[in-house]
DRENLUM-427548 format. One line per 5 residues: number of its first residue (from 1); for each residue x negated, y, z of N, C-alpha, C, O. Coordinates in nm, 2 decimals. Atoms other than C-alpha are relative to their C-alpha. Layout:
<sites>
NUM> X Y Z X Y Z X Y Z X Y Z | ...
</sites>
This chain:
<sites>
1> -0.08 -0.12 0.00 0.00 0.00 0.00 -0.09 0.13 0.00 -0.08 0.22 -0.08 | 0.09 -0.13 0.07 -0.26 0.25 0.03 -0.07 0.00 -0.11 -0.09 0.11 -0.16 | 0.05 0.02 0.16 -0.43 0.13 -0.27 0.10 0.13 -0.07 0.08 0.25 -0.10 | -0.14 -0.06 0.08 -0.11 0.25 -0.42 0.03 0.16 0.01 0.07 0.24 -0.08 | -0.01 -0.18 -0.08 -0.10 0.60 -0.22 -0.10 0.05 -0.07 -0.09 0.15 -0.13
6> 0.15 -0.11 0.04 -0.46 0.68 -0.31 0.01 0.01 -0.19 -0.01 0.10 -0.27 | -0.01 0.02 0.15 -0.41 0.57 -0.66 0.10 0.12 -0.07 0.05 0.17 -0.17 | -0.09 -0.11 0.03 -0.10 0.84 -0.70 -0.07 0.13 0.02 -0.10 0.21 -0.06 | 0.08 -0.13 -0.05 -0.28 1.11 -0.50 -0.08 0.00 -0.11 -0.04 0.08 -0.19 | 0.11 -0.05 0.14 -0.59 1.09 -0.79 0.06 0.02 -0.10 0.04 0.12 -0.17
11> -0.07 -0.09 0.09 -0.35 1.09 -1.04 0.07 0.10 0.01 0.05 0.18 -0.08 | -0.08 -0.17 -0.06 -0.11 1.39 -0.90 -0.11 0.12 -0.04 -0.10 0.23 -0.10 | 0.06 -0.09 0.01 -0.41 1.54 -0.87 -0.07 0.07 -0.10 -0.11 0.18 -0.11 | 0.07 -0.07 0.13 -0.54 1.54 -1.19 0.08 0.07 -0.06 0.04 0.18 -0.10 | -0.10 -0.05 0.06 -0.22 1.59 -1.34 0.00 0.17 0.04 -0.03 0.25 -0.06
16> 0.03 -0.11 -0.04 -0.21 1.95 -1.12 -0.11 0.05 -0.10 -0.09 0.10 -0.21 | 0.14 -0.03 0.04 -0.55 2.02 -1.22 0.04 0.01 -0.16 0.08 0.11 -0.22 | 0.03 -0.04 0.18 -0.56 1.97 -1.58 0.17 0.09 -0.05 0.18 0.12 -0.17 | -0.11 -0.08 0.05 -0.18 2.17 -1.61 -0.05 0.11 0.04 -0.02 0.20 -0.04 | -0.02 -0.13 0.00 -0.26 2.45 -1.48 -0.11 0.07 -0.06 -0.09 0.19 -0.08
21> 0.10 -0.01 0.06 -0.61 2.46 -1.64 0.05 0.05 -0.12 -0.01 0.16 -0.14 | -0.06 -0.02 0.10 -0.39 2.51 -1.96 0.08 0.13 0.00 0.07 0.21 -0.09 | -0.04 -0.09 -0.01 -0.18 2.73 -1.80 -0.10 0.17 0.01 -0.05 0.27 -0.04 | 0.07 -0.10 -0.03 -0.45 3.00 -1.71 0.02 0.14 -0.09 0.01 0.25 -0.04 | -0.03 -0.09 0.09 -0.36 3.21 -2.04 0.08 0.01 -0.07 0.13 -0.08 -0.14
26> -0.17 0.00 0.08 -0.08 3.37 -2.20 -0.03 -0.05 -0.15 -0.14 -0.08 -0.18 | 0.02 0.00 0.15 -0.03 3.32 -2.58 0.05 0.13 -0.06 0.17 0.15 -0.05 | -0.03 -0.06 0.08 -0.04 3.61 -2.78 -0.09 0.04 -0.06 -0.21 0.01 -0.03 | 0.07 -0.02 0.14 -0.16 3.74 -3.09 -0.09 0.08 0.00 -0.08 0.19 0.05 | 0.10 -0.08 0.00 -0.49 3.85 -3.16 0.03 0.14 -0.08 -0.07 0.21 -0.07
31> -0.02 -0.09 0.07 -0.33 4.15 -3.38 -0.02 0.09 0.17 -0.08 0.19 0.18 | 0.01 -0.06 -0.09 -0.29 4.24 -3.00 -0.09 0.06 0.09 -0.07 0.17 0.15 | 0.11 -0.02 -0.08 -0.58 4.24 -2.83 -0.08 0.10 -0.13 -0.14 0.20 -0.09 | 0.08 -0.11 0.11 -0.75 4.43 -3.16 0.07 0.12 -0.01 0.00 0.20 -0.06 | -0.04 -0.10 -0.04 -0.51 4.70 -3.11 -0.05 0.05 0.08 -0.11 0.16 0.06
36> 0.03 -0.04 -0.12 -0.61 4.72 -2.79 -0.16 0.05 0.04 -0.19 0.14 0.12 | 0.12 -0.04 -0.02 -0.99 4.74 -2.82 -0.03 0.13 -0.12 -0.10 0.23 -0.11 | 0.01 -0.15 0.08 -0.96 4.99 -3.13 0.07 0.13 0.07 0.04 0.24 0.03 | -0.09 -0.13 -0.07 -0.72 5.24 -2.92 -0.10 0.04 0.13 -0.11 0.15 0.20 | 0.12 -0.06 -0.16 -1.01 5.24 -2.61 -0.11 0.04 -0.06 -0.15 0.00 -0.17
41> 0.11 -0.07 0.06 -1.31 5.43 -2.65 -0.12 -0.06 0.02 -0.23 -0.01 0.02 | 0.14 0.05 -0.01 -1.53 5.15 -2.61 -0.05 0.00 -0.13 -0.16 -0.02 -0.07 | 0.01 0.03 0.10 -1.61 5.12 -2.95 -0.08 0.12 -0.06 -0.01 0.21 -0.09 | 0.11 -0.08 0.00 -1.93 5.34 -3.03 -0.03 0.06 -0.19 -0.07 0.16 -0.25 | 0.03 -0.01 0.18 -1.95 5.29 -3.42 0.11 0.07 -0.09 0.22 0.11 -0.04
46> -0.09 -0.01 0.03 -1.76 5.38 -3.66 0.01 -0.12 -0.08 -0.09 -0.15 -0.14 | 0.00 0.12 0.01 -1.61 5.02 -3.77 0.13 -0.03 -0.09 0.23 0.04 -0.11 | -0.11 0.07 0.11 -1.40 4.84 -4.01 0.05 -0.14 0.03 -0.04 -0.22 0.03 | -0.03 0.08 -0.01 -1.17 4.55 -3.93 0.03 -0.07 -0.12 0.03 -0.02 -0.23 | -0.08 0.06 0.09 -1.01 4.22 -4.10 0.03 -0.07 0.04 0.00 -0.10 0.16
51> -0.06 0.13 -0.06 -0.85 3.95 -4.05 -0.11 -0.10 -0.08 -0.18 -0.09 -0.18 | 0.13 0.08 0.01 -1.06 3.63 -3.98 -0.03 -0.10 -0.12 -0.13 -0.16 -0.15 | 0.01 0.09 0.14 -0.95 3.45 -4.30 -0.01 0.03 -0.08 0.00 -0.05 -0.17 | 0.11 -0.06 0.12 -1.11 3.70 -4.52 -0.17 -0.01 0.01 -0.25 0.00 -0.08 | 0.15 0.01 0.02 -1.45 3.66 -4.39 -0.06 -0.15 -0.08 -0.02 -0.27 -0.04
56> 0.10 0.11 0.09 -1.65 3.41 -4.61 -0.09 -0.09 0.15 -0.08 -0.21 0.17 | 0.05 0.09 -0.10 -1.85 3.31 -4.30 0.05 -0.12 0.07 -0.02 -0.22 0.07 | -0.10 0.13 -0.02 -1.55 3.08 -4.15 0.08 -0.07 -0.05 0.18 -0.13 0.00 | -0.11 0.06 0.14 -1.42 2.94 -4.49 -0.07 -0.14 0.07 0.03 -0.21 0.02 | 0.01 0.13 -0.06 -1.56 2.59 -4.31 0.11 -0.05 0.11 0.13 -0.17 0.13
61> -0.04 0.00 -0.15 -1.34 2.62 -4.00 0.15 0.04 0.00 0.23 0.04 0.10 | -0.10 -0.12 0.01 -1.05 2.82 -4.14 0.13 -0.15 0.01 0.25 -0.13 0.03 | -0.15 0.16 -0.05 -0.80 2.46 -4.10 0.01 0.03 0.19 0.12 0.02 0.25 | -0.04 0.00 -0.15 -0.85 2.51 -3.71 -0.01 0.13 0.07 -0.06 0.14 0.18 | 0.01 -0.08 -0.07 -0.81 2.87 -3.68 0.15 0.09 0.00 0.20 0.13 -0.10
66> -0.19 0.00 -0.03 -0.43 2.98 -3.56 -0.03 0.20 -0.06 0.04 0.21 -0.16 | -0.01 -0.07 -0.03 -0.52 3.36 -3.56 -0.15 0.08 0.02 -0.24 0.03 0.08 | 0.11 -0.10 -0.03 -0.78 3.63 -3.55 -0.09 0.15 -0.10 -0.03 0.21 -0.19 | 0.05 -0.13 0.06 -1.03 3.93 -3.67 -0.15 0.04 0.07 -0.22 0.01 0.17 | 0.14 -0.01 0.01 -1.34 4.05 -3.72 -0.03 0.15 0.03 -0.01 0.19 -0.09
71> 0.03 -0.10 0.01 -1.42 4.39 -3.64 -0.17 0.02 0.01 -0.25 -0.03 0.10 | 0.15 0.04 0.01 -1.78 4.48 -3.76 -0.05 0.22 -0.01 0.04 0.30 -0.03 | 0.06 -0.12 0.00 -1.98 4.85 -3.77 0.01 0.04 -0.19 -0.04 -0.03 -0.28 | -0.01 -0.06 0.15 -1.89 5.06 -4.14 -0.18 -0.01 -0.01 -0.22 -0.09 -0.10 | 0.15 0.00 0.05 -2.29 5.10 -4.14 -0.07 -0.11 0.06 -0.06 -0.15 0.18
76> 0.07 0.13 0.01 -2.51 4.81 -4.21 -0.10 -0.04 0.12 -0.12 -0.14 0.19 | 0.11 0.08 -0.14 -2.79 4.86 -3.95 0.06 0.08 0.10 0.00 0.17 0.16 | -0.08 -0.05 -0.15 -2.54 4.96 -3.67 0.06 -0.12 0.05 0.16 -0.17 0.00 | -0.03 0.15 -0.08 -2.50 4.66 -3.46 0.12 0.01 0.05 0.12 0.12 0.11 | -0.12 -0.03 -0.07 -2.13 4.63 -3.32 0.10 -0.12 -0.08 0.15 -0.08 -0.18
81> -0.11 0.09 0.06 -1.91 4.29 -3.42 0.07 -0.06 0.12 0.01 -0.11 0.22 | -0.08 0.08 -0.11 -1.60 4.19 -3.21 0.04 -0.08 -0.07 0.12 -0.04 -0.15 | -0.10 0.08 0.02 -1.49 3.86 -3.31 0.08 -0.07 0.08 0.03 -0.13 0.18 | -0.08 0.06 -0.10 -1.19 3.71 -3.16 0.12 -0.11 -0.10 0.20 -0.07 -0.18 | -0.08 0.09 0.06 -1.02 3.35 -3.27 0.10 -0.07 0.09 0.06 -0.13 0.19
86> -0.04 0.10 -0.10 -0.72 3.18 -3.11 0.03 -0.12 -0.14 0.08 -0.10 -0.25 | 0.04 0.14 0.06 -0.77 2.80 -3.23 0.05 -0.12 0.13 0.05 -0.11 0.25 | -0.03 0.11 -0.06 -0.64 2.47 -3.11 -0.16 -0.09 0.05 -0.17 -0.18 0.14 | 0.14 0.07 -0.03 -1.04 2.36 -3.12 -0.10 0.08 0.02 -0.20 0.10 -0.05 | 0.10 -0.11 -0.04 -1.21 2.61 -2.90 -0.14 -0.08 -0.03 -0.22 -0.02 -0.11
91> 0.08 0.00 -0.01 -1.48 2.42 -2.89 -0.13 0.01 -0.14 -0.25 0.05 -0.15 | 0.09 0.01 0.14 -1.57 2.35 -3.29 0.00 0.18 -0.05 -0.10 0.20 -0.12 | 0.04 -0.05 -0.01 -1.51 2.72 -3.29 -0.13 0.09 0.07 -0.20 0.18 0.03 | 0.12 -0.09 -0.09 -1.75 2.83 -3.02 -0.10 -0.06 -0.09 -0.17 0.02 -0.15 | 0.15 0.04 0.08 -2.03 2.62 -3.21 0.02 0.09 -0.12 -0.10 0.11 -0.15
96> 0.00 -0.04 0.11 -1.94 2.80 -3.51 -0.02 0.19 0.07 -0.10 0.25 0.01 | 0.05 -0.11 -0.04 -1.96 3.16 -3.32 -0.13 -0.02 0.04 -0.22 0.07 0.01 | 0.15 0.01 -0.03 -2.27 3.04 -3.18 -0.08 0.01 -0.09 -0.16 0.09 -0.08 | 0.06 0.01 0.14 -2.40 2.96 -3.53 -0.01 0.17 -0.08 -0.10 0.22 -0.14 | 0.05 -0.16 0.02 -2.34 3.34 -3.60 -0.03 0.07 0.06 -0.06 0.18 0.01
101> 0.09 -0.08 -0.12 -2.47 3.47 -3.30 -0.15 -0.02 -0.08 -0.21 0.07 -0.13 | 0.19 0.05 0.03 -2.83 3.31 -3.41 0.02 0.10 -0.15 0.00 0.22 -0.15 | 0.00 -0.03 0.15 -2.76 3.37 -3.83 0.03 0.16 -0.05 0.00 0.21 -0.16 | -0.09 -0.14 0.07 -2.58 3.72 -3.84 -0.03 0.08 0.15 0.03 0.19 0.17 | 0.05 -0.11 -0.13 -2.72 3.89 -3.47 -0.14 -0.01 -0.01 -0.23 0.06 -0.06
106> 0.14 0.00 -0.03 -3.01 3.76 -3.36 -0.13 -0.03 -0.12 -0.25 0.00 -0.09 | 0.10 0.00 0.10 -3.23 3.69 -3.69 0.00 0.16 -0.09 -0.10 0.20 -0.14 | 0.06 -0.11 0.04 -3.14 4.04 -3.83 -0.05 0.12 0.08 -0.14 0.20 0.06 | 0.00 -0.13 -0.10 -3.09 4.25 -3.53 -0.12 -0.01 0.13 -0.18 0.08 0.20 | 0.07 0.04 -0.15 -3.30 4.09 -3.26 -0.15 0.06 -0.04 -0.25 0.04 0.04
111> 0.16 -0.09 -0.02 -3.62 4.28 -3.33 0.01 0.13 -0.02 -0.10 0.18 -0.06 | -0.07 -0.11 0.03 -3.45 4.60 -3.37 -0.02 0.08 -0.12 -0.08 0.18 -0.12 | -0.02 -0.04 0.11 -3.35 4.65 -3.73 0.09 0.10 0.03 0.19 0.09 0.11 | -0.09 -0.14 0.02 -3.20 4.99 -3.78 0.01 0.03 0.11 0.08 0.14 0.10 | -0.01 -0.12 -0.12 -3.20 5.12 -3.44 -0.10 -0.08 0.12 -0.14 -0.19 0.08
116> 0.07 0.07 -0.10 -3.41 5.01 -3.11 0.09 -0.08 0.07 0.06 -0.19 0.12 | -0.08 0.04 -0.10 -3.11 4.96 -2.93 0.11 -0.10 -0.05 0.21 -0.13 0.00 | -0.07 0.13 0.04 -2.98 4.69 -3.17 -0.07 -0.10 0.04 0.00 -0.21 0.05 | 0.05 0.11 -0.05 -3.22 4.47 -3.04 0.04 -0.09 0.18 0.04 -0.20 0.21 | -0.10 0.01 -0.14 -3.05 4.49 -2.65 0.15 -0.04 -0.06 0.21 -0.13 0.00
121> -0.15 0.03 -0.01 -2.72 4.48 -2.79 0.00 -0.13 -0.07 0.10 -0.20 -0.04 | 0.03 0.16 0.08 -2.82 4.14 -3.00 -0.03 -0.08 0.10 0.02 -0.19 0.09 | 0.08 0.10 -0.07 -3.02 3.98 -2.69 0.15 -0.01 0.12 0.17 -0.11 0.20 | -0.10 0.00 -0.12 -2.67 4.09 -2.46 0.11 -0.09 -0.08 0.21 -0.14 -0.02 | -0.13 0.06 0.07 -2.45 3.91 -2.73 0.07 -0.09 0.09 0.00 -0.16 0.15
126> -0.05 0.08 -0.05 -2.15 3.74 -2.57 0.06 -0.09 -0.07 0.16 -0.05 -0.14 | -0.13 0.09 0.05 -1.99 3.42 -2.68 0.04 -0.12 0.10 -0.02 -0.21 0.15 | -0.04 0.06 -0.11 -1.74 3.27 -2.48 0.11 -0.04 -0.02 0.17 0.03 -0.09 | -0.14 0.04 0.05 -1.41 3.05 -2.48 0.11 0.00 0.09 0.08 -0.07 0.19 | -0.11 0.01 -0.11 -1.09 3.08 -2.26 0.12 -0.06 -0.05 0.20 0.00 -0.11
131> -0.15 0.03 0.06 -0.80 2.89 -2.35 -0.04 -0.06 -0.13 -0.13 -0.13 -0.18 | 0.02 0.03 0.17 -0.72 2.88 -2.70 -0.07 0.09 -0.08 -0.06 0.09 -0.21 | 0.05 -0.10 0.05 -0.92 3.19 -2.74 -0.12 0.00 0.00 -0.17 -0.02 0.12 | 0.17 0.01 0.01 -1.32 3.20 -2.87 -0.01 0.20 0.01 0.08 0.28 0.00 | 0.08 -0.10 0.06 -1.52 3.52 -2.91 -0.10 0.05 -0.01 -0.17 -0.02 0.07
136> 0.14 -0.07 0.00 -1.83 3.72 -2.97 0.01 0.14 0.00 0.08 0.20 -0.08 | -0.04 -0.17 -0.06 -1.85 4.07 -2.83 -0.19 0.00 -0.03 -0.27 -0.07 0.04 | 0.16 -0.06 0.04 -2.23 4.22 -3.00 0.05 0.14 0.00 0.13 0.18 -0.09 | -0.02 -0.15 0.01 -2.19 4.57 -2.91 -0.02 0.07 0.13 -0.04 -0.01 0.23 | 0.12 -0.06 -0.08 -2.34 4.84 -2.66 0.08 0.00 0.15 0.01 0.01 0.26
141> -0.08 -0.04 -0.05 -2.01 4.86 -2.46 0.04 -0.16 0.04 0.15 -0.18 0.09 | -0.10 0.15 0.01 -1.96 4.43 -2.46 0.09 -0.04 0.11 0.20 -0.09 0.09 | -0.03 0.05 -0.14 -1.91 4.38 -2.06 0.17 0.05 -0.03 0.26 -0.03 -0.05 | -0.12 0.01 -0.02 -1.62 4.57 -2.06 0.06 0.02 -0.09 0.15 0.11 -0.08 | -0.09 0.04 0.14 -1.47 4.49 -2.41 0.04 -0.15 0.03 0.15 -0.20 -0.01
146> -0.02 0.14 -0.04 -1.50 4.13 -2.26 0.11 0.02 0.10 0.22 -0.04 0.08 | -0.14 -0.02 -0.11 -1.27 4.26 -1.93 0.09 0.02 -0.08 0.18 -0.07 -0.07 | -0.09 -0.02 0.06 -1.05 4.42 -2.18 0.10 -0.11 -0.02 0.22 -0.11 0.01 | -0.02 0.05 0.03 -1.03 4.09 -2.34 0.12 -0.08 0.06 0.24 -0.09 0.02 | -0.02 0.09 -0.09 -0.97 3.86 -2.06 0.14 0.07 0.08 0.24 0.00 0.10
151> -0.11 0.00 -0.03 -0.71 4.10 -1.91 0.13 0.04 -0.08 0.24 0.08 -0.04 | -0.08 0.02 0.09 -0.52 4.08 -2.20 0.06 -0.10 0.03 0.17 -0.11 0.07 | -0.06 0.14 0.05 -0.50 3.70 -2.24 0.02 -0.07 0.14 0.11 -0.16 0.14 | 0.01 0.02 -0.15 -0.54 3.62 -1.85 0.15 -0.02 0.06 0.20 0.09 0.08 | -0.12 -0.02 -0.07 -0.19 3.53 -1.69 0.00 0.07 0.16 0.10 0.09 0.23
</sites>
């Protein structure tokens, strides 16, 4: 009989555990949160958005991506890209932001092409996954472009 007890308790518990893990963030649309970071004055550059299924970079990935955008600096050697994806496979996205952190930050910017202080904002790059939501915050202002983020999608 306690077999049986303890046996319930580990599963209850996981059960708990992994629902609310799920629950931690609301669902809404990244058109949202890109409102939200272009109307705040973190945003130092002057910059040009798109949506994520025009960039050529995630034409590999673009089957597991629900939603997103790219916002990048109008001038070439002005470091500043917010990407934000909501995806059912945070994870095959995060390797694939990771893959442009290295390819598209740190190999042009990381020794400070076009400014000194592209080289800090390359080495600060954030990429991180919450939910069903990935992103990469390269820009001078990231920390609290990342709060922004998080109390967006955050329940």
């Amino acid at each position: 009989m306690k077999k049986i007890a303890l046996i319930l308790s580990i599963t209850l518990t996981i059960f708990i555990v992994g629902c609310s893990s799920n629950n931690e963030f609301k669902n809404i649309s990244t058109n949202r949160i890109k409102n939200s970071i272009e109307s705040s004055k973190l945003l130092v550059e002057k910059n040009v958005s798109h949506d994520i299924k025009e960039f050529d970079y995630f034409n590999d990935v673009q089957e597991d991506i629900s939603d997103g955008f790219v916002i990048k600096s109008d001038i070439r050697t002005r470091l500043e890209d917010i990407i934000v994806i909501k995806t059912d496979d945070a994870d095959k996205i995060y390797s694939t932001l990771d893959s442009y952190k290295e390819d598209m930050i740190i190999r042009p910017f990381g020794d400070g092409y076009g400014s000194e202080n592209n080289a800090t904002i390359a080495k600060n790059t954030i990429v991180e996954k919450k939910g069903k939501y990935v992103y990469l915050i390269s820009a001078k202002n990231a920390t609290e472009i990342e709060k922004r983020i998080i109390n967006l999608i955050k329940k």
